[in-house]
N, CA and C atoms as an extended XYZ file, in Angstrom:
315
Properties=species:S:1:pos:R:3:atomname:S:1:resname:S:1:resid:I:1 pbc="F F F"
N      -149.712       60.335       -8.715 N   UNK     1
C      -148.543       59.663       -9.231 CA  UNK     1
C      -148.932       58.219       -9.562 C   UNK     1
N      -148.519       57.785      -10.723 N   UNK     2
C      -148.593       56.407      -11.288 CA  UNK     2
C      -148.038       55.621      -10.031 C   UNK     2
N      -148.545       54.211      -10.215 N   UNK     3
C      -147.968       53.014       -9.180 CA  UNK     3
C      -148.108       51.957       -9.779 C   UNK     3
N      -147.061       50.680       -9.265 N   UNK     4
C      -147.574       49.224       -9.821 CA  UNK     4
C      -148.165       49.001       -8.329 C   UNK     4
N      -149.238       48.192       -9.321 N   UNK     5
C      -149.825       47.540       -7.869 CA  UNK     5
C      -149.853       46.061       -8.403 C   UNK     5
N      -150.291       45.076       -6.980 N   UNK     6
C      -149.885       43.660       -6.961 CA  UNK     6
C      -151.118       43.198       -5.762 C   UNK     6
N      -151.993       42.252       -6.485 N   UNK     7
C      -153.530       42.160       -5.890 CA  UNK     7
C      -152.905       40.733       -5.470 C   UNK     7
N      -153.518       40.399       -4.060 N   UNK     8
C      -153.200       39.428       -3.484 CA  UNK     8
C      -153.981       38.669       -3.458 C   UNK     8
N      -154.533       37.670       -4.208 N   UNK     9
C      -156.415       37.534       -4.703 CA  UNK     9
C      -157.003       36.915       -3.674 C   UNK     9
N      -156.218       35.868       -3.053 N   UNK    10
C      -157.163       34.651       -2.274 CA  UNK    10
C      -156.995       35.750       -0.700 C   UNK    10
N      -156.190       36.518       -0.609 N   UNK    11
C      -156.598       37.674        0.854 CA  UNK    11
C      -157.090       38.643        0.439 C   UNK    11
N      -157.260       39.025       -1.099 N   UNK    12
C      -157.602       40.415       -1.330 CA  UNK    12
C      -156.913       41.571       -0.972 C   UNK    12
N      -155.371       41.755       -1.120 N   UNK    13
C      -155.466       42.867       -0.906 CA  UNK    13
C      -154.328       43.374       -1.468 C   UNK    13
N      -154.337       44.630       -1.859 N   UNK    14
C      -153.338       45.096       -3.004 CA  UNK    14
C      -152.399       45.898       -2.099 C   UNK    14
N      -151.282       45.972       -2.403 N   UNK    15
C      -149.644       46.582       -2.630 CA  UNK    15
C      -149.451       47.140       -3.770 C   UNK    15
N      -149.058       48.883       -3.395 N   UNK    16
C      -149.088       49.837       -4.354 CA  UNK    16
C      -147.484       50.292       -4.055 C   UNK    16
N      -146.644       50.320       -5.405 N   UNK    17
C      -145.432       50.221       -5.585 CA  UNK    17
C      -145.159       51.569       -6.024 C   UNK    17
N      -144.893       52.900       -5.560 N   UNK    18
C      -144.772       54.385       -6.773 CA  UNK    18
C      -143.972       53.912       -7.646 C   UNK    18
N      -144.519       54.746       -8.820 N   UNK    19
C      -143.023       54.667       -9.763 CA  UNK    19
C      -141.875       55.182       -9.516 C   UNK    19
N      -141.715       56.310       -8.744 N   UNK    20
C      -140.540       57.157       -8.370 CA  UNK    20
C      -140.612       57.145       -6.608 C   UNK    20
N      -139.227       57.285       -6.572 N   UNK    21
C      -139.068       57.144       -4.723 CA  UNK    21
C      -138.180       55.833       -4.245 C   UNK    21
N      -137.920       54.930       -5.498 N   UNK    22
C      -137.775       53.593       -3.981 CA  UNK    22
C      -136.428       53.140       -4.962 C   UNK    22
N      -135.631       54.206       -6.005 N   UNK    23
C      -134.299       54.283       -7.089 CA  UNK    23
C      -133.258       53.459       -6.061 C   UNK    23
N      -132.491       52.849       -6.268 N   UNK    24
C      -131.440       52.333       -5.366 CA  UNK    24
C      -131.637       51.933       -4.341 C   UNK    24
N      -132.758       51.517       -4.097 N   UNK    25
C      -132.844       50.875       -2.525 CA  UNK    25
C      -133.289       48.871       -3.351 C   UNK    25
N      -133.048       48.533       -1.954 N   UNK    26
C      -133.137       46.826       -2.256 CA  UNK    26
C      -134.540       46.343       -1.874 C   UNK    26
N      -135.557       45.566       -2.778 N   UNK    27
C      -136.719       45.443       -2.785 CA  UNK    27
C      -136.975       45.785       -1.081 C   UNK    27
N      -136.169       44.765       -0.246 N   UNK    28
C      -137.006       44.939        1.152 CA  UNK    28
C      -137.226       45.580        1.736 C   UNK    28
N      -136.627       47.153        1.310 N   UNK    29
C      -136.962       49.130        2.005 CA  UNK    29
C      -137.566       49.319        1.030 C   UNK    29
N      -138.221       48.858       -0.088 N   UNK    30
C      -139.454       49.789       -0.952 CA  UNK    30
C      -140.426       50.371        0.093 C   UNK    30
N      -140.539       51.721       -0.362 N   UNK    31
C      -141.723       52.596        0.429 CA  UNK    31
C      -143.100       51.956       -0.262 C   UNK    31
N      -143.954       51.596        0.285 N   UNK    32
C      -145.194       50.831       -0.371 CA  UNK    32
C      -146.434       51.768        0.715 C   UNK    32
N      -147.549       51.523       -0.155 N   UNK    33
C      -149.021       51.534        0.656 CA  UNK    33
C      -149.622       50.220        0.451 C   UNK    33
N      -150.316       49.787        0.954 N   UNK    34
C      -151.558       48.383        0.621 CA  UNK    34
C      -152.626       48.929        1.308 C   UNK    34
N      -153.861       48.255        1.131 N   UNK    35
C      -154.959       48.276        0.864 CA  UNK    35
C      -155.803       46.732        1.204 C   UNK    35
N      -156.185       46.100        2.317 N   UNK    36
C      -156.762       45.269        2.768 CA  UNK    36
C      -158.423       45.402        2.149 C   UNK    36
N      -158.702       45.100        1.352 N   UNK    37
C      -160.109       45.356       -0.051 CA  UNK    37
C      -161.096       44.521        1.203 C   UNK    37
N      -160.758       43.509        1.947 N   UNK    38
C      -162.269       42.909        2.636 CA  UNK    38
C      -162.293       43.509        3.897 C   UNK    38
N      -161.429       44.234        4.681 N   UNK    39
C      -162.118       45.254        5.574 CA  UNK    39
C      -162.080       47.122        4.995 C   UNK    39
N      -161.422       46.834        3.878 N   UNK    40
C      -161.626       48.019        3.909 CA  UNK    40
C      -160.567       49.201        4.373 C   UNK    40
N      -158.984       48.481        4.762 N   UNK    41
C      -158.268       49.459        5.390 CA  UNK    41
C      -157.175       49.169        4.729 C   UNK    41
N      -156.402       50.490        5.491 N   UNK    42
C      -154.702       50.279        4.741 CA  UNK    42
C      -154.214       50.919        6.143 C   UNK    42
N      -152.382       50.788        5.342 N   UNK    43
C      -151.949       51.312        6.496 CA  UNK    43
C      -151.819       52.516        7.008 C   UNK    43
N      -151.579       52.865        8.402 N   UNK    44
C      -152.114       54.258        8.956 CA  UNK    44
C      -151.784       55.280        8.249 C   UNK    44
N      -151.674       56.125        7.746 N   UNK    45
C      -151.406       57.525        7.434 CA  UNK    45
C      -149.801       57.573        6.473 C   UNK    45
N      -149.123       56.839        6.102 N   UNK    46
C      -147.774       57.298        4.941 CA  UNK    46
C      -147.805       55.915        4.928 C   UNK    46
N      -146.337       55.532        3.962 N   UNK    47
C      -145.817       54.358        3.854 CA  UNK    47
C      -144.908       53.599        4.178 C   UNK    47
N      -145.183       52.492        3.950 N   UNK    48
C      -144.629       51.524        4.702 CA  UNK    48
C      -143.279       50.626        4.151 C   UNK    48
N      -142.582       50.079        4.852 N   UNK    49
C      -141.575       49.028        3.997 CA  UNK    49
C      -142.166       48.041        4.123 C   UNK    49
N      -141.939       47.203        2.232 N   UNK    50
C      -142.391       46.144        2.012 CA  UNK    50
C      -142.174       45.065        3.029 C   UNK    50
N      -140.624       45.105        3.343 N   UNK    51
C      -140.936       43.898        3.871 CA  UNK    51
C      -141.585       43.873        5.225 C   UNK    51
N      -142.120       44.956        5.540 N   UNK    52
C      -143.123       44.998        6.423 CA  UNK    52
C      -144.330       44.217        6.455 C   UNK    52
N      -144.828       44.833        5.230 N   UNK    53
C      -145.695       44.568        4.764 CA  UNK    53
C      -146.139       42.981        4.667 C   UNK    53
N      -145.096       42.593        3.987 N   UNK    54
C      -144.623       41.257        3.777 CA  UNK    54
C      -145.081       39.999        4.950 C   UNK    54
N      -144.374       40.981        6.227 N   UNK    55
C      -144.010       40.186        7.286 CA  UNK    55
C      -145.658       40.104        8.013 C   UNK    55
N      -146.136       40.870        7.823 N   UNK    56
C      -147.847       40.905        8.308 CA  UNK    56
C      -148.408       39.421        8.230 C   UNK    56
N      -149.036       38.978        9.506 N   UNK    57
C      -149.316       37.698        9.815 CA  UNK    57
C      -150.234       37.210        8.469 C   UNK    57
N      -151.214       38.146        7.645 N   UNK    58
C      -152.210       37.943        6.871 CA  UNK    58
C      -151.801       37.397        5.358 C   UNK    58
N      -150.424       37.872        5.759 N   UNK    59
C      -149.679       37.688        4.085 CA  UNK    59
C      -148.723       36.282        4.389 C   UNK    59
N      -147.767       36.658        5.419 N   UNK    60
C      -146.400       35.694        5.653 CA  UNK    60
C      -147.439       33.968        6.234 C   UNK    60
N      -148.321       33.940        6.801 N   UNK    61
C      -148.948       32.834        7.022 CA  UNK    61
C      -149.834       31.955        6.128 C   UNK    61
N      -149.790       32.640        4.857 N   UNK    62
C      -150.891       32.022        3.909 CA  UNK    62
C      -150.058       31.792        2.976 C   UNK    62
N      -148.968       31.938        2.612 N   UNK    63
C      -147.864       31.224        1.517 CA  UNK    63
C      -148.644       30.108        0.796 C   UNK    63
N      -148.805       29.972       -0.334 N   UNK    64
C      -148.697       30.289       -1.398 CA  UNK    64
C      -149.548       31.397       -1.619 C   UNK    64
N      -149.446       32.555       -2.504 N   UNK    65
C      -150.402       33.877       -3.134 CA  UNK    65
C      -150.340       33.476       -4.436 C   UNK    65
N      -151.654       33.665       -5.258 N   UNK    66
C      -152.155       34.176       -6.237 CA  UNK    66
C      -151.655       35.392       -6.480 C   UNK    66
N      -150.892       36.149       -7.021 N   UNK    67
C      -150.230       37.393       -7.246 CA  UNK    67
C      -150.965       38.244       -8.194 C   UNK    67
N      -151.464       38.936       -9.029 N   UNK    68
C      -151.968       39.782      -10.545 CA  UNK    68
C      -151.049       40.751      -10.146 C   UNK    68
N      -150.085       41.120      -11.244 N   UNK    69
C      -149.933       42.737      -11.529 CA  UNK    69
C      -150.357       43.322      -12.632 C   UNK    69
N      -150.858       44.654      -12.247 N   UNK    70
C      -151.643       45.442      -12.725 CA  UNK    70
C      -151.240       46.798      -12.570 C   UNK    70
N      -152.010       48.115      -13.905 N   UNK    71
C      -151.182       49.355      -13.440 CA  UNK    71
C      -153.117       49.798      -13.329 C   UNK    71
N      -153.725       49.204      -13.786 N   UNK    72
C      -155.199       49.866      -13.700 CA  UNK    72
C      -156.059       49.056      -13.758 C   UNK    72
N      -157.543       49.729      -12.953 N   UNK    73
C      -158.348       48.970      -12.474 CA  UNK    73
C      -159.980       49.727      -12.893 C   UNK    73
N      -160.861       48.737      -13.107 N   UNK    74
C      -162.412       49.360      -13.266 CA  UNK    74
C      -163.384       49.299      -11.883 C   UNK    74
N      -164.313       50.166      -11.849 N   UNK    75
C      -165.407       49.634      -10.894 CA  UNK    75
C      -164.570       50.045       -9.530 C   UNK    75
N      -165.722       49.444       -8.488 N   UNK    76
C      -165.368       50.084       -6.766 CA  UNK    76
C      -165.955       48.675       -6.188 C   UNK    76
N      -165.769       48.725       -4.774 N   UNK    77
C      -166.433       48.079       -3.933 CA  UNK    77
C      -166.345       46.153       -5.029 C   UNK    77
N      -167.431       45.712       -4.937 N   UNK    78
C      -167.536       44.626       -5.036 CA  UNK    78
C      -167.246       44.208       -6.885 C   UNK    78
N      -167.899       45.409       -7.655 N   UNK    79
C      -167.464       45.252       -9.299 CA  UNK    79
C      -166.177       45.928       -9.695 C   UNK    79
N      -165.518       45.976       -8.402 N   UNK    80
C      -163.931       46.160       -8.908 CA  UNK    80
C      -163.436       45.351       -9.821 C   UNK    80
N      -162.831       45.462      -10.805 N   UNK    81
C      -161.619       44.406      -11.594 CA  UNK    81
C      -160.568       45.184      -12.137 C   UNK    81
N      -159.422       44.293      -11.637 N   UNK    82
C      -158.183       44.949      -12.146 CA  UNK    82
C      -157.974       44.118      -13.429 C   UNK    82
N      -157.089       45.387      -14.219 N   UNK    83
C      -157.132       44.415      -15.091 CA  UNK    83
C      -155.172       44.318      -15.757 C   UNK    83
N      -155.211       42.767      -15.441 N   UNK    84
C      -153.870       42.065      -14.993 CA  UNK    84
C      -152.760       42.239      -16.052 C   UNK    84
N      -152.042       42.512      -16.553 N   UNK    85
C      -150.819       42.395      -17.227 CA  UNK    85
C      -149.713       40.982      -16.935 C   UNK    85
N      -149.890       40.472      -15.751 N   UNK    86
C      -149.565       39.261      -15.439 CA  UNK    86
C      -149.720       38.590      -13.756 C   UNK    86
N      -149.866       37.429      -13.779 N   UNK    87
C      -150.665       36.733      -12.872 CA  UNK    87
C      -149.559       35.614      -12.414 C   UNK    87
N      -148.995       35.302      -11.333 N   UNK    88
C      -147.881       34.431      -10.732 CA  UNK    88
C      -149.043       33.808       -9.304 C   UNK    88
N      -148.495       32.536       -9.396 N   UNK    89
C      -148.486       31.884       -8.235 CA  UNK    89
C      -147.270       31.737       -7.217 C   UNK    89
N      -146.982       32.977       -6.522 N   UNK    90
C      -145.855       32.625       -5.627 CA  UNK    90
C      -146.055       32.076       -4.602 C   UNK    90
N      -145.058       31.002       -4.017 N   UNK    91
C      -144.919       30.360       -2.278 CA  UNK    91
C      -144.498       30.724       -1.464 C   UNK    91
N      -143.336       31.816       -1.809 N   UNK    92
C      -142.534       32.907       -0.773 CA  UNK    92
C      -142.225       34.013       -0.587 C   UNK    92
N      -141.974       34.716        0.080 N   UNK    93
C      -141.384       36.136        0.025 CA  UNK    93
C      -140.221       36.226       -0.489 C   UNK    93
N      -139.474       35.803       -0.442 N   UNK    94
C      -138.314       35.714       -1.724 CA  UNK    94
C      -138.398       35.532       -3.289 C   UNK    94
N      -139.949       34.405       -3.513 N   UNK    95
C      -140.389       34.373       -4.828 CA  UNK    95
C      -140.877       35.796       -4.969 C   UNK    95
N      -141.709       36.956       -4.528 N   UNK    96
C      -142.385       37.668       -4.564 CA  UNK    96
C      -141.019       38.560       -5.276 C   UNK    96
N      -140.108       39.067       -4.161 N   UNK    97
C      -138.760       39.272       -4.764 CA  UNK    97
C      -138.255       39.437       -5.935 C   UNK    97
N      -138.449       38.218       -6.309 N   UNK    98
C      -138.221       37.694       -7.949 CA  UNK    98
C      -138.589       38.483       -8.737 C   UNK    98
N      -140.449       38.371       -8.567 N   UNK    99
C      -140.944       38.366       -9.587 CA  UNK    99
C      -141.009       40.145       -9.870 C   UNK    99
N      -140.828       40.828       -8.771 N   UNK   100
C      -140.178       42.267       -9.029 CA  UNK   100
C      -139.354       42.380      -10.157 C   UNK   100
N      -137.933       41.786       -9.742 N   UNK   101
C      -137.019       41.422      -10.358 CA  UNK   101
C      -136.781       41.720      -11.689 C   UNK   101
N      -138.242       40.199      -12.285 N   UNK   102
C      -138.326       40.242      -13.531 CA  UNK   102
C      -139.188       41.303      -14.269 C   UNK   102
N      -139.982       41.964      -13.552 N   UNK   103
C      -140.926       42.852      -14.056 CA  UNK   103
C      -140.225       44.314      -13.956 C   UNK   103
N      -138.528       44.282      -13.536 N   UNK   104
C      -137.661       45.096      -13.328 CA  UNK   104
C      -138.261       46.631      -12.581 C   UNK   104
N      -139.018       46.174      -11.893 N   UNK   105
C      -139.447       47.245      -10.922 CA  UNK   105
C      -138.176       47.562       -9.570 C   UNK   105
């Protein structure tokens, strides 16, 4: 199944959005997966709510993010590149919010 995903550049690590599944719910119960790219892990076994996700010391403590969204990516491991459709500097989890919003996801 297709997904938006959203690369978190300066932590590395991507949030995968399905296209179908998350109809009428309010960004902060989106069912999500992520993907921590510098160790190598995600979360355990199904998915998660964003604002879970969100709330994770690795994300909520480093305010401001480098954001890219992207629907596809080249390469593995270290010659990965996604390649961006658009690129935000957000400061908050509420900006992050937004920028859903506008990308009407």
């Amino acid at each position: 199944m297709p997904s938006f995903k959203f690369h978190f550049k300066e932590i590395n690590w991507v949030i995968y959005l399905p296209s179908h599944g998350n109809e009428k719910r309010v960004y902060e119960k989106y069912g999500i997966t992520y993907r921590d790219r510098k160790k190598g892990t995600g979360q355990p076994g199904r998915s998660i709510g964003l604002k879970e996700v969100l709330s994770k010391s690795t994300i909520k403590k480093k305010w401001p993010h480098s954001v890219g969204f992207f629907l596809s990516s080249k390469g593995k491991g270290e010659s990965w590149k996604p390649d961006y459709l658009r690129n935000r500097k957000l400061r908050t989890e509420k900006a992050f919010y937004k920028f859903l919003k506008e990308l009407s996801l």
